[in-house]
C-alpha positions as CSV (number, residue, x, y, z in Angstrom):
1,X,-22.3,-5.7,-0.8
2,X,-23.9,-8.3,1.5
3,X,-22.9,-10.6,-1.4
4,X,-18.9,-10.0,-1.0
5,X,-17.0,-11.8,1.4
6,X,-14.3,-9.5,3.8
7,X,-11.3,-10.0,1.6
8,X,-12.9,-8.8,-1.4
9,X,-14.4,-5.5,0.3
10,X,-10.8,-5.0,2.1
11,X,-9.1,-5.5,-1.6
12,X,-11.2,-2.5,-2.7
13,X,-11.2,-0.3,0.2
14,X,-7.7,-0.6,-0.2
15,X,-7.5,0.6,-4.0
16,X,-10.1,3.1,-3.3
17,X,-7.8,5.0,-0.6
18,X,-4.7,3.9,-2.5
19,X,-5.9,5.6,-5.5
20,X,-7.2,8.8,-3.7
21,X,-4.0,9.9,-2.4
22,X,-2.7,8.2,-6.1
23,X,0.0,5.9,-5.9
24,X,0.7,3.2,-7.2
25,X,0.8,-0.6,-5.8
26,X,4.2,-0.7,-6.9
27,X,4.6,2.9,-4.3
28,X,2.5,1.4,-1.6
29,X,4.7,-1.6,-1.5
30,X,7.9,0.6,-1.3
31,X,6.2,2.5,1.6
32,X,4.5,-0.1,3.5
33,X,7.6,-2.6,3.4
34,X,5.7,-5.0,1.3
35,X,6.1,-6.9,-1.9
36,X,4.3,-5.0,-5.1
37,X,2.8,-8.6,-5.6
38,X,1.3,-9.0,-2.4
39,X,-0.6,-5.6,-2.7
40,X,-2.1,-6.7,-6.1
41,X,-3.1,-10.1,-4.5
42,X,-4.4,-8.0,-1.6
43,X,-6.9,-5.9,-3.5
44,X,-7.9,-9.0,-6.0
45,X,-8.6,-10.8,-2.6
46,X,-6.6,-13.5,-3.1
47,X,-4.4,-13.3,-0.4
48,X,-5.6,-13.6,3.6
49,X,-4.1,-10.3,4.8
50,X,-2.5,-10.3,8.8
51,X,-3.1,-7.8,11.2
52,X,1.0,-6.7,11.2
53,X,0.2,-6.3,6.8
54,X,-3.1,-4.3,7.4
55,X,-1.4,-2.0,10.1
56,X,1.5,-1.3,7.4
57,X,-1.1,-0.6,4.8
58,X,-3.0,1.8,6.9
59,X,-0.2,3.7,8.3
60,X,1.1,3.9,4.8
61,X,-2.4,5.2,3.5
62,X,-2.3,7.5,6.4
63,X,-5.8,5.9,8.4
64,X,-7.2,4.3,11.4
65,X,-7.2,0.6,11.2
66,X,-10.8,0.7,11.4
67,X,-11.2,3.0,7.9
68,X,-9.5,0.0,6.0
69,X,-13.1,-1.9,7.3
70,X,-15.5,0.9,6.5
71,X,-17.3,-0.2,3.2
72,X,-19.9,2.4,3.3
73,X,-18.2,3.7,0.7
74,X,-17.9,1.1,-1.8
């Protein structure tokens, strides 16, 4: 894990909780206000995510701000 920069481990968090409460990117989108594009570039890493996008995302995923930067679980 030590190995992976931020962006990376956010992208993955991100699927992980997206895909526990399973929905798709295309749904996420639609609920956080954001382009289905953007959330696939988000969990590839290949997009530098703001703090307005990652606050949509966790309220959409229904957790803290700070859950979106626990990788404990990855």
């Amino acid at each position: 894990m030590a190995k992976d920069n931020i962006n990376v481990l956010f992208g993955r968090k991100v699927r992980l909780l997206r895909n526990k409460i399973n929905i798709s990117q295309e749904e996420l989108a639609h609920r956080s206000g954001l382009h289905r594009t953007y959330i696939g570039q988000v969990e590839r890493a290949e997009k530098n995510i703001s703090i307005k996008n990652i606050e949509k995302i966790a309220r959409t995923l229904e957790v803290h701000i700070a859950e979106l930067f626990n990788f404990n679980d990855l």
